[in-house]
N, C-alpha and C positions, 0 to 999 in steps of 0.2 A: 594252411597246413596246421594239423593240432598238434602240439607235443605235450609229450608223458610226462614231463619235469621241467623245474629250470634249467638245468643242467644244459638238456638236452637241446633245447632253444636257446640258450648260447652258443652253446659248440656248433649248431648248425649255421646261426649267425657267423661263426668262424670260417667252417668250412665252404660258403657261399660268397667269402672274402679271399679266397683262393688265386690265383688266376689258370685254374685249370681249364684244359680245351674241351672236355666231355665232362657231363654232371657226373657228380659219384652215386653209383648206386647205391643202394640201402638195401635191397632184399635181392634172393636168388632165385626171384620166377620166373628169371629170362633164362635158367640153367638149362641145357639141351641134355636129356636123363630121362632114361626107360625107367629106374628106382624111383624108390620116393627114398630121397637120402638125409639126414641132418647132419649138422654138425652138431654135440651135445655139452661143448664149451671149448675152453680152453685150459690145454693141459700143461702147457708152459709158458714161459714168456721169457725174454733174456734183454737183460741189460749189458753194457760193455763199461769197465772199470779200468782204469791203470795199473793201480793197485790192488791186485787179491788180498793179500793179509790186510792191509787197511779194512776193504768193505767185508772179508769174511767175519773179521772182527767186528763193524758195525752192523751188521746184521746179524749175528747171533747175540750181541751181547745186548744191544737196545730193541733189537726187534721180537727177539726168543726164536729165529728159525734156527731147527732141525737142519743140522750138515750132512749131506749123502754121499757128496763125491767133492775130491777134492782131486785136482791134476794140477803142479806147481807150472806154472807160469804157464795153463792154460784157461782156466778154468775152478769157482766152486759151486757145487749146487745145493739147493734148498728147499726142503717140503714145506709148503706155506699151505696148511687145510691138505683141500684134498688136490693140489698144481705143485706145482715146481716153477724156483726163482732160479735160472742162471743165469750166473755172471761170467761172461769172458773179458780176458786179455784182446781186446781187438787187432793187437800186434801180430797175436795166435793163428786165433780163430779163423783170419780172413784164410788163409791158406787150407784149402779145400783137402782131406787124406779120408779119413772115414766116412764124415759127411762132406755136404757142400759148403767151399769158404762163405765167413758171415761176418760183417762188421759193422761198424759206423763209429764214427766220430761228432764229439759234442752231446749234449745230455740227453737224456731220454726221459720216461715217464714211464709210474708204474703204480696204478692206485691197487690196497690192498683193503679188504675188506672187514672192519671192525663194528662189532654193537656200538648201537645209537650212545647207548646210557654210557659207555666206557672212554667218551672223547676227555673228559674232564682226568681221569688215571691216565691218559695216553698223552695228554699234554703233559702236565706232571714228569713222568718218566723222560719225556723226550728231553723237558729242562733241565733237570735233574742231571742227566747224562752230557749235560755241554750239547745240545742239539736247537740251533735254531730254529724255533716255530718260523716257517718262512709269511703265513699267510692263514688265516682261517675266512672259512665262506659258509652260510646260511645260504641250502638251495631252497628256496621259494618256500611254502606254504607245505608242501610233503612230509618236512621232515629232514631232509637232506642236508648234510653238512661234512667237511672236509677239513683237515687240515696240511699244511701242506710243506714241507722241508728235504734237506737234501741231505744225500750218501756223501763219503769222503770221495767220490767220484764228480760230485756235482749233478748225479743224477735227481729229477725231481719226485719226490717221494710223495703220496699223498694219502693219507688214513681216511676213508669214507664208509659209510655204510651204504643198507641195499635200499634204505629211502631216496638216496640222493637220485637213483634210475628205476624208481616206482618197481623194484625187483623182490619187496617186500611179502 
């Protein structure tokens, strides 16, 4: 099997260390659909925090996102480009009233997408600010490279560009 990056050959090395009972699919041409349908990204994505004021604070203040909504003790959200970052309370959230309940517990992961050339300012800042650089990684020969740190939630935060998944 060929892959597009290193990236992408590891993580599949990952996910084939699983122990799951059926392979994961990767594409939708098994979909049963009279359309021809796509999906054309993603338009949110949500992490779950203990603390709102902690992470709204570090996310505006080291990361630069734009605040949109803010609900106390359920909820802040944030226009990153052209998506939206929310954060919930999972205390909240999990309790189903407008939409449907949503939660988890333990950290999650959420890479966000920065120019190649700006990793060296983006480290910088993040020191600067009291932010442990958790890790950096040089993906393969493309180009690709990450850096990688955590929210006052302990979620895993990781600054990459569109080398790192030949998205260039």
């Amino acid at each position: 099997m060929a892959f597009r990056s290193k990236k992408t050959q590891l993580l599949h090395a990952c996910v084939q260390d699983t122990r799951c009972e059926a392979p994961i699919q990767t594409s939708v041409s098994n979909m049963a659909s009279t359309r021809n349908l796509a999906v054309r990204g993603i338009m949110e994505t949500c992490i779950y925090v203990d603390d709102l004021d902690a992470a709204a604070d570090f996310y505006q203040r080291i990361l630069g996102f734009h605040l949109v909504s803010r609900f106390e003790s359920r909820h802040v959200f944030f226009r990153v480009g052209e998506s939206m970052l929310l954060l919930f309370d999972p205390n909240e959230s999990c309790v189903g009233k407008d939409v449907p309940g949503h939660g988890a517990k333990g950290p999650g992961h959420v890479a966000f997408d920065v120019r190649r050339e700006e990793f060296s300012d983006w480290r910088d800042q993040l020191t600067a600010s009291g932010v442990e650089v958790e890790r950096e990684v040089e993906w393969g020969d493309g180009g690709g490279y990450s850096i990688y740190f955590r929210d006052p939630a302990g979620n895993s935060l990781e600054l990459t560009c569109p080398e790192t998944w030949n998205l260039q």
